[in-house]
N, C-alpha and C positions, 0 to 999 in steps of 0.2 A: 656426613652426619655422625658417623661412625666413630669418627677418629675425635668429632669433637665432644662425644659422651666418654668416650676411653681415658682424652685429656682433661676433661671434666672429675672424672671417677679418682682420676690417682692423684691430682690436688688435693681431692677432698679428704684421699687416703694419706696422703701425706701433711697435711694440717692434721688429722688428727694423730699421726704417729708424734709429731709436732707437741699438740696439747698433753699427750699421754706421757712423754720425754720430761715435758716439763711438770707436770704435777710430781712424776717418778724424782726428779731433783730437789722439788720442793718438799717432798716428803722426807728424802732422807737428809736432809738439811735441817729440819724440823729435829728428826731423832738424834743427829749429832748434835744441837743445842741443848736439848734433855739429858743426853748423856755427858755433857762436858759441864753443864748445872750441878747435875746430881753427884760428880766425881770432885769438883771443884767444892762443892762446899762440903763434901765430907773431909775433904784436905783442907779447910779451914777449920775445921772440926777438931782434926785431928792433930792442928798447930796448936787450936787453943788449949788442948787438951796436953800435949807437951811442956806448953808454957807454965800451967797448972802445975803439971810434975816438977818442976821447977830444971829441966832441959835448959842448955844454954840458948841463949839468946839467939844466935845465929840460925841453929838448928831450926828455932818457932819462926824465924824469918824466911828462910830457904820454904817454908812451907805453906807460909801465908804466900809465897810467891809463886810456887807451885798449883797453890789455889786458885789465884786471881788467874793466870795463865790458862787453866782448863776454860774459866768461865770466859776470857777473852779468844778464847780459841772458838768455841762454841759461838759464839757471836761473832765472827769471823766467816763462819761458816754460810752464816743466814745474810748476812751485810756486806759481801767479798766483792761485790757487785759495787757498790757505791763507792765511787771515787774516793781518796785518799783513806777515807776511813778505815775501810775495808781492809785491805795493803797492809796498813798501820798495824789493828789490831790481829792480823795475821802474825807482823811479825812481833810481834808481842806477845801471842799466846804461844809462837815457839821457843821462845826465849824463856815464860814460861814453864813447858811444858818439859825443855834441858835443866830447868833448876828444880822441879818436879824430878825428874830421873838421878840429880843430884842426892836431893834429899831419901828417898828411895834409899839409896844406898848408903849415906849419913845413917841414919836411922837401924838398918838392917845390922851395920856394922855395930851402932851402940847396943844393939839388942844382942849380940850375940854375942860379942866381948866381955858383955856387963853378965854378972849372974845374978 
């Protein structure tokens, strides 16, 4: 009786490590979509706002691409699970996310060259 309370106890202990694992993923799943939202469109933000400054062309492009990348990265995050989608915009949003690091430095450079 003993052993089958003990085997009873640590399923139960281990489904719940189980549920607690997985809400602990879905939560920080949840925050890398907020955060890759919130970064992604202030990089589209900050393309359109280049474009305004009349920046060349490329430059507003590298950044509109930059942007859509965070926001497909973050989504990526939450839907990485789901067949082909998943996969897909994973590698999308690090394609992204290098044209993102591109522009980064595009920019850093024009700011510091230009007076």
């Amino acid at each position: 009786m003993d052993a089958t309370l003990s085997s009873t106890a640590t399923q139960e202990a281990q489904q719940a490590y189980a549920a607690t694992a997985d809400m602990n993923l879905r939560t920080q799943q949840g925050a890398e979509l907020v955060q890759s939202l919130g970064l992604g469109l202030w990089l589209l933000c900050m393309a359109a706002a280049s474009a305004a400054a009349g920046w060349p062309t490329w430059i507003t492009a590298l950044g509109l691409a930059g942007g859509l990348g965070f926001i497909l990265a973050g989504l990526s995050s939450v839907l990485f699970t789901v067949a082909v989608i998943g996969p897909v915009l994973a590698v999308l949003g690090t394609l992204g996310l290098v044209l993102f690091m591109l522009w980064d430095v595009v920019v850093g450079l024009r700011l510091v060259t230009t007076a």
